[in-house]
Steps between C-alpha positions, in 0.01 A plus 500: 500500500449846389825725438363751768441295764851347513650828510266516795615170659845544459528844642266425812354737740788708477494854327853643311721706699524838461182581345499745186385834506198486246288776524576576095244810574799741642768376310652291799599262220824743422731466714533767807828750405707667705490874481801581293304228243196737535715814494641360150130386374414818539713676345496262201120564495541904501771511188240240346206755533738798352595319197064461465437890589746601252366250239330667193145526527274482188174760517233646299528180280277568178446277201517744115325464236775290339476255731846599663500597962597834574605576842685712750781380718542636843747389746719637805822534610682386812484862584128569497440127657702545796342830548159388507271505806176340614332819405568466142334167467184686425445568163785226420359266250526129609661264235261209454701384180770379726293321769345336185822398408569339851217325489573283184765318724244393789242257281463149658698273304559101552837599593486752777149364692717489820539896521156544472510674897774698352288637218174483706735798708658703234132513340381629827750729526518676205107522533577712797766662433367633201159577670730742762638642183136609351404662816811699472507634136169516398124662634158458411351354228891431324576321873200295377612454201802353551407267786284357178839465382642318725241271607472402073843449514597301842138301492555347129838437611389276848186380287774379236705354761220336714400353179848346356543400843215361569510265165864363523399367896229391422578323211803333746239422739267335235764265387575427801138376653379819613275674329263789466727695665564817238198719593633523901834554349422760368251664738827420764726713296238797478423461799874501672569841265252631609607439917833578426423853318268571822817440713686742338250778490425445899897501521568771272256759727669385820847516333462813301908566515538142469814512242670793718533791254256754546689812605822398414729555180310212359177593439537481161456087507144561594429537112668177424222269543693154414785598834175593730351181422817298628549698779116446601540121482871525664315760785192276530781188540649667748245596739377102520176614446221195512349409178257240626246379216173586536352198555345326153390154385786564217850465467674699744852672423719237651301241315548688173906538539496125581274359214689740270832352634409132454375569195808694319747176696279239309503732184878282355485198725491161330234397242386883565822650381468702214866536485610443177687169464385381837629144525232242525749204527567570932531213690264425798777663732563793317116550444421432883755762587365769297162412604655510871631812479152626392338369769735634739428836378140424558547403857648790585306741326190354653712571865590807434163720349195512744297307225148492571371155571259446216786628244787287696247223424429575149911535410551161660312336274648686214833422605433152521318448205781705311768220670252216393441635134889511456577154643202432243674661205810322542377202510251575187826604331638150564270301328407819224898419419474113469174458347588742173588319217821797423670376821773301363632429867265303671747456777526842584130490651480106613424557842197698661550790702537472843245733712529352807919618520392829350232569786767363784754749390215776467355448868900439650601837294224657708538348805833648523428835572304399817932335621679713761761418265402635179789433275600196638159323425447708214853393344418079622176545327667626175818276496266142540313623178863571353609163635184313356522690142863403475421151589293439265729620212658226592240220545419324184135521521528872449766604427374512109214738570539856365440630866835305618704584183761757561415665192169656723645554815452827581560487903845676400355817348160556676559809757234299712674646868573848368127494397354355852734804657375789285199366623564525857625847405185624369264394782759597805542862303869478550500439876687198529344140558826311392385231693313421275665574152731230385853513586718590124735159533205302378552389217312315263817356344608349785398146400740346268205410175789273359532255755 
């Protein structure tokens, strides 16, 4: 039986408590502070935008005939910043170099897919934000000219990113049994810029005063672009505004965050780790738990994000065929191990691996989160395995296989709980759910290995 449809048999009809907040499109991810939090923020935010306005600007850059840059340096001090005012905006020359600079951080990379509604937003708002900017400082034909500027600059960036994106999910998808699924990956990720940047501008002409400065001593962080951009997401947050997607036959926002999530917590799991001496030699138990844990986190990211129904569809079979592959892989090792002629040990890899116990603990793993008791089924789930793997240290039929040798164990060192919980961290946004994180007196060195 498929991986996905026990998790769906052992959790029932019934839904988790306590549903997430997952509307990743206003940033109700973070997690809601109080105002003397905000108050703080805030003034964090300011000092960090009169550190930038006092920064050193380079202009009139020129190259000489000796091949050397000549330029001038122009910069202000905390004097002339604070005294600033939204009038002097015009005629204020916008520094691209540093939004450039920003932007070098905010590529898609195999490592941070799951912030891609994070970066879909700051995108968006730094479109805007900058757009508000142009409208300010410049007229005419030089307005013109430097909204060329800023699409050049912000649409190679999102074309980059849909791109990178686009490739590293797909490819996960591919290997996984679904494919053809790159070209609506990345027409998703245009596409959901694109919305999101529309929600700003509507928001930013209803909300002109929307960061609360304008005739007040702070005018002067009107020309700090990067601060007006956070305060437009925070201000957009705030208000709950609705960011419905426009309906599409693509990948809708939600269904982005979530493939991008599965795919970065598959990236170092198992046979798929590219963690550098990954150990190969894990016993069924240790391997079923890992795999557990992964399919836990599938379960309940595919409860918490509104996932359309084709996509939900389409990461089910991933999932599963990512489960199956690695129960595939270990066994493959197995055999790999006793059929080379370098393997001095024959011993060590005697007897087959066992799927079946692999799959059990997989699907109970799962089934666990569906428990009014969380921990306490989690915790029986995880000390049988425990139990069986220190068992069979013991039994003579295995307990000369690498897997059972304590040379390999690694159940004492792997941070498997502290992972699951950074996990539950990261979808809740901070806002609780320990019902569902594991409880810290769990400890994989419970069982005595040297019975």
């Amino acid at each position: 039986m498929k991986v996905g449809q026990n998790i769906r048999g052992h959790a029932g009809d019934r839904s988790l408590s306590q549903p997430f907040n997952t509307n990743f499109l206003n940033n109700s991810n973070l997690k809601s502070p109080q105002k003397a939090e905000v108050s703080a923020s805030v003034n964090v935010h300011k000092e960090e935008a009169l550190r930038r306005m006092m920064s050193p600007i380079l202009v009139n850059l020129s190259k000489k005939e000796d091949g050397t840059i000549s330029f001038d340096k122009r910069s202000y001090s905390q004097e002339e910043v604070l005294a600033m005012r939204e009038s002097d905006l015009e005629g204020m020359d916008i520094n691209w170099a540093s939004l450039e600079l920003r932007l070098t951080n905010r590529n898609a990379s195999a490592s941070s897919t799951d912030n891609i509604a994070n970066d879909l937003d700051y995108l968006a708002s730094q479109y805007v934000q900058f757009s508000q900017r142009i409208k300010q400082s410049y007229p005419g034909e030089e307005q013109a000219d430097q909204f060329q500027k800023l699409e050049t600059i912000i649409g190679t960036q999102i074309e980059e990113y849909a791109e990178s994106f686009s490739t590293i999910i797909g490819g996960f998808l591919e290997n996984n049994g679904v494919s053809g699924e790159q070209t609506a990956l990345k027409a998703s990720v245009l596409s959901q810029f694109q919305q999101r940047k529309e929600q700003y501008q509507t928001f930013v002409e209803q909300n002109e005063n929307f960061a609360g400065i304008r005739g007040t001593a702070d005018e002067w962080l009107l020309a700090d672009n990067q601060f007006m951009a956070e305060q437009l997401r925070h201000a957009y947050a705030k208000e709950n505004v609705e960011g419905q997607d426009k309906e599409n036959k693509g990948y809708g926002m939600e269904d982005l965050a979530a493939v991008g999530i599965l795919a970065k917590e598959t990236r170092n799991v198992g046979y798929n780790s590219r963690q550098l001496g990954y150990n190969k030699h894990k016993s069924e138990e240790e391997f079923g738990v890992e795999l557990g844990l992964t399919a836990m986190k599938f379960s309940l990211l595919t409860d918490t994000y509104d996932i359309s129904d084709s996509v939900k569809t389409k990461l089910g079979t991933a999932f599963d065929t990512f489960i199956d592959k690695q129960n595939q892989k270990a066994e493959e090792y197995i055999i790999n191990r006793r059929n080379d002629p370098f393997t001095r040990d024959k011993e060590s890899y005697a007897v087959g691996w066992d799927n079946r116990l692999v799959s059990e603990i997989v699907s109970s793993m799962a089934g666990s989160l569906g428990e009014n008791d969380f921990n306490a089924a989690f915790k029986q789930v995880v000390n049988t395995a425990m139990q069986s793997y220190a068992g069979k240290t013991q039994d003579e039929q295995t307990d000369s296989l690498s897997r059972y040798h304590p040379y390999h164990n690694t159940w004492n060192t792997a941070n498997y709980i502290g992972d699951w919980n950074r996990f539950v961290e990261r979808l809740s946004g901070g806002n609780g759910r320990d019902d569902i994180k594991v409880s810290n007196h769990l400890s994989f060195s419970t069982v005595d290995l040297s019975i």
